[in-house]
Residue frames as qw, qx, qy, qz and C-alpha x, y, z in Angstrom:
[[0.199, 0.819, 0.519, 0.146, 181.37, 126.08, 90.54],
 [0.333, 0.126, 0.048, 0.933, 182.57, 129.14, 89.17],
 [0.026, -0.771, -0.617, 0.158, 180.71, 132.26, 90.49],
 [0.426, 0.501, 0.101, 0.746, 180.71, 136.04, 89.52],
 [0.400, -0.909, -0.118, -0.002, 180.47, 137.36, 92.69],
 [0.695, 0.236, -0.273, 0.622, 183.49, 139.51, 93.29],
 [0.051, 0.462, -0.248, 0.850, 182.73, 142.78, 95.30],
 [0.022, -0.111, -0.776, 0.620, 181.65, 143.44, 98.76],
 [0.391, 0.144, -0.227, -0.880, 178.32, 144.90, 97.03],
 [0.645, 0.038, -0.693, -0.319, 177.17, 141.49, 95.68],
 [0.563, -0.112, -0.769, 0.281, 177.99, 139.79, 99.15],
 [0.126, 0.251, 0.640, -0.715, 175.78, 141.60, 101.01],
 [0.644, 0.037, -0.316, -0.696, 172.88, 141.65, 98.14],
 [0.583, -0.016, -0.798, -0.149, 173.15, 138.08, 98.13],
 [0.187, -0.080, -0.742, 0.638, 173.06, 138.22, 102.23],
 [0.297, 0.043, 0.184, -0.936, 170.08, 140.49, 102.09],
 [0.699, 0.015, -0.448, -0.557, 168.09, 137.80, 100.47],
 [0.485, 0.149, -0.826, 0.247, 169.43, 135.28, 102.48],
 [0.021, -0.291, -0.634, 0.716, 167.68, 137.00, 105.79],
 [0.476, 0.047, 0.016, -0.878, 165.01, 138.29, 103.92],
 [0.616, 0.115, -0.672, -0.394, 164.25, 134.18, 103.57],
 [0.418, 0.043, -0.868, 0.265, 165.18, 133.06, 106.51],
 [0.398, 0.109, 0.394, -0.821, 161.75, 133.80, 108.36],
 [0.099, 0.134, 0.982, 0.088, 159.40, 131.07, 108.50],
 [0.049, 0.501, 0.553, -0.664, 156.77, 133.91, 108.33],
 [0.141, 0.546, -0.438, -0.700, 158.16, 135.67, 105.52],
 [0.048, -0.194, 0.937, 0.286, 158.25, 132.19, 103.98],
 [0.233, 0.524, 0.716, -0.397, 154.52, 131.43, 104.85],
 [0.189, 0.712, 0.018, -0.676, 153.69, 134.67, 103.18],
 [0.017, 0.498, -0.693, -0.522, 155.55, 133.89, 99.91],
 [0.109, 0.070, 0.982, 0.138, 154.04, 130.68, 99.61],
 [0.226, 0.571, 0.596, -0.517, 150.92, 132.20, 100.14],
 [0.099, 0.617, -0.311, -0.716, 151.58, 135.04, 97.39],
 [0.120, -0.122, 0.808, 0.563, 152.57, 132.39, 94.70],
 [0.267, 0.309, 0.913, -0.013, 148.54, 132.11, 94.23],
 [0.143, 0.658, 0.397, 0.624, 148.12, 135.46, 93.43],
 [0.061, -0.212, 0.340, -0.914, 147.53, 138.84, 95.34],
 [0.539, -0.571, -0.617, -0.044, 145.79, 138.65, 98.30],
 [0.269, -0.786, -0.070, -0.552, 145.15, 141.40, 100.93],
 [0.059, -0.422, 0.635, -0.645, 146.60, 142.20, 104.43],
 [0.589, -0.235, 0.442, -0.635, 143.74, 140.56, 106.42],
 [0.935, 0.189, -0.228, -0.193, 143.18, 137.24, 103.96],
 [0.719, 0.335, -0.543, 0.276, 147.09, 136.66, 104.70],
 [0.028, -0.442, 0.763, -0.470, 147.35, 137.31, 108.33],
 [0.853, -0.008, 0.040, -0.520, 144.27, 134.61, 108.31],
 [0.934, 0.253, -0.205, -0.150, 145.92, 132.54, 106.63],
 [0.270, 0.462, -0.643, 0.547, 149.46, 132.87, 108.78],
 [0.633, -0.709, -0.311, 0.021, 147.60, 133.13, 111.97],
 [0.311, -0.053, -0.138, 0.939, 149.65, 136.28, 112.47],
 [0.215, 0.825, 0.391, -0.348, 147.72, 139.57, 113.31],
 [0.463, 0.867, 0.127, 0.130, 147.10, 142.09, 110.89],
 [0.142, -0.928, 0.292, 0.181, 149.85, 144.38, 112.29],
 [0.385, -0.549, 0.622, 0.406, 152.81, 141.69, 112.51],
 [0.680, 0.522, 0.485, 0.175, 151.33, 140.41, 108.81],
 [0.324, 0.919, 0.008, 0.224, 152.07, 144.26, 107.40],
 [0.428, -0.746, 0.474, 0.187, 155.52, 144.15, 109.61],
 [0.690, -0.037, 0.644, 0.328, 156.73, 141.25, 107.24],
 [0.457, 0.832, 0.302, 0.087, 155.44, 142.63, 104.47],
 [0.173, 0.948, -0.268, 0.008, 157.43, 145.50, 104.56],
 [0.521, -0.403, 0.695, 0.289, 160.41, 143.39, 104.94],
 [0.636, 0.324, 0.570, 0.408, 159.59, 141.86, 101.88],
 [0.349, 0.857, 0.368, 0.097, 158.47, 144.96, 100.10],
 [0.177, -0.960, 0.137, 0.168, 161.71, 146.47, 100.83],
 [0.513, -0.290, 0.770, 0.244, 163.50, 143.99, 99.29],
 [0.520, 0.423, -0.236, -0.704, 161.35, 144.21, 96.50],
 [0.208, 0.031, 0.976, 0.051, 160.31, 140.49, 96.73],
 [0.103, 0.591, 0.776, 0.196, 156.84, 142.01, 96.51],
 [0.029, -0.089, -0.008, -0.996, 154.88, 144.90, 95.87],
 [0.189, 0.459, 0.568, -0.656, 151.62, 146.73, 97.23],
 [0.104, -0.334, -0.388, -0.852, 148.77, 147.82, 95.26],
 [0.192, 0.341, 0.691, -0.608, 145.81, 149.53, 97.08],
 [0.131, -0.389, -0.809, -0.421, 142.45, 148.91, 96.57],
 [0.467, -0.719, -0.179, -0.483, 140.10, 151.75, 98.49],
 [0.687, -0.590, 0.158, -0.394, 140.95, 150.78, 101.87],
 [0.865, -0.383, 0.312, 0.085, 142.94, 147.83, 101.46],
 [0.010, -0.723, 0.595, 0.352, 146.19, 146.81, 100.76],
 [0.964, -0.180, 0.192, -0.033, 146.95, 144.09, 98.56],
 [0.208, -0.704, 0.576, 0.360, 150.08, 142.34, 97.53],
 [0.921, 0.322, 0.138, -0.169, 151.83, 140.26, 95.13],
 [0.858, 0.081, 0.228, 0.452, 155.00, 138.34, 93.86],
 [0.234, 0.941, -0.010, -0.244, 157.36, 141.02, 92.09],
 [0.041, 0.617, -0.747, -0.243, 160.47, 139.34, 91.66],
 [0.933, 0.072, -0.108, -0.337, 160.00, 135.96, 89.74],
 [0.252, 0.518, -0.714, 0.399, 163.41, 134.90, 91.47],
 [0.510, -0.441, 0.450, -0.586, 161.38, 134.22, 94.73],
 [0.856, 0.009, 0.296, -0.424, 159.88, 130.99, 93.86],
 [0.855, 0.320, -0.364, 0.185, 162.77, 129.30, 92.46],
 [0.015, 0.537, -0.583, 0.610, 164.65, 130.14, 95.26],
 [0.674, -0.167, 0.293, -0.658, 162.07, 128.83, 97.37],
 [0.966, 0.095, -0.057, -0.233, 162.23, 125.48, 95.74],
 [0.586, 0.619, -0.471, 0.227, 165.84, 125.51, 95.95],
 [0.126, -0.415, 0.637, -0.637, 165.75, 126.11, 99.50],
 [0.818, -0.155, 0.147, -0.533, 162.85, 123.56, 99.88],
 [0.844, 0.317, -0.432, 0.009, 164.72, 120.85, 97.85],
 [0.353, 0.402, -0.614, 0.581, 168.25, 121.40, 99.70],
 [0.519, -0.409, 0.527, -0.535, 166.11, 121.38, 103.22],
 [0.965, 0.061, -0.063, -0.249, 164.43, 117.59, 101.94],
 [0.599, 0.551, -0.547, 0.196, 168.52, 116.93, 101.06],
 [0.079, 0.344, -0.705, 0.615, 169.84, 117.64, 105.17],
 [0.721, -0.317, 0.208, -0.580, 166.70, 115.47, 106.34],
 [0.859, 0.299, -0.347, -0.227, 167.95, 112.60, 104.59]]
C-alpha cells in the first residue's frame, strides 16, 4: 500500500489520533456521541466516570477536534465533529475482532 505520508508533520497528526483513540474512555464516549449530543452528566452516567474525569476526556477529544461543545444555559453538551471518527472506530473494532481470531 502506497501512502502519502511523507513529512514529520503528518506522522505525528496521524500519532495524535492514534492516542487520542487509544483510551477505552475516550472510546466509550465516542460510541456514546455517535447517537447524537448528549450533555456532560448523561455521559459520565453512562461511562460510570464522574462528571469531572467525563469533562477531562472531553477536552482531549475537543482538542483534537473529534468533537465539539455547544452550551445550553448551564450545560454543556457535545457532539461528533469529525465524521472520520466512526469509521475509524470500525476499523479499529474490525482489526481488534481480526487479533482475537
Amino acid at each position: 500500500m502506497k501512502t502519502k505520508l511523507s513529512t514529520q508533520a503528518d506522522f505525528d497528526s496521524m500519532a495524535a489520533t492514534f492516542k487520542g483513540l487509544s483510551d477505552p474512555s475516550r472510546l466509550r464516549l465516542l460510541a456514546i456521541l455517535f447517537d447524537g449530543e448528549t450533555n456532560v452528566n448523561d455521559l459520565a452516567e453512562q461511562c460510570g466516570l464522574s462528571p469531572s474525569a467525563t469533562s477531562h476526556q472531553l477536552r482531549v477529544l475537543r482538542n483534537l477536534r473529534f468533537v465539539s461543545a455547544r452550551r445550553d444555559g448551564q450545560q454543556v453538551n457535545y457532539r461528533i465533529s469529525d465524521e472520520h471518527i466512526p469509521i475509524l472506530m470500525e476499523q479499529a473494532y474490525e482489526h481488534s475482532l481480526h487479533l482475537d481470531a
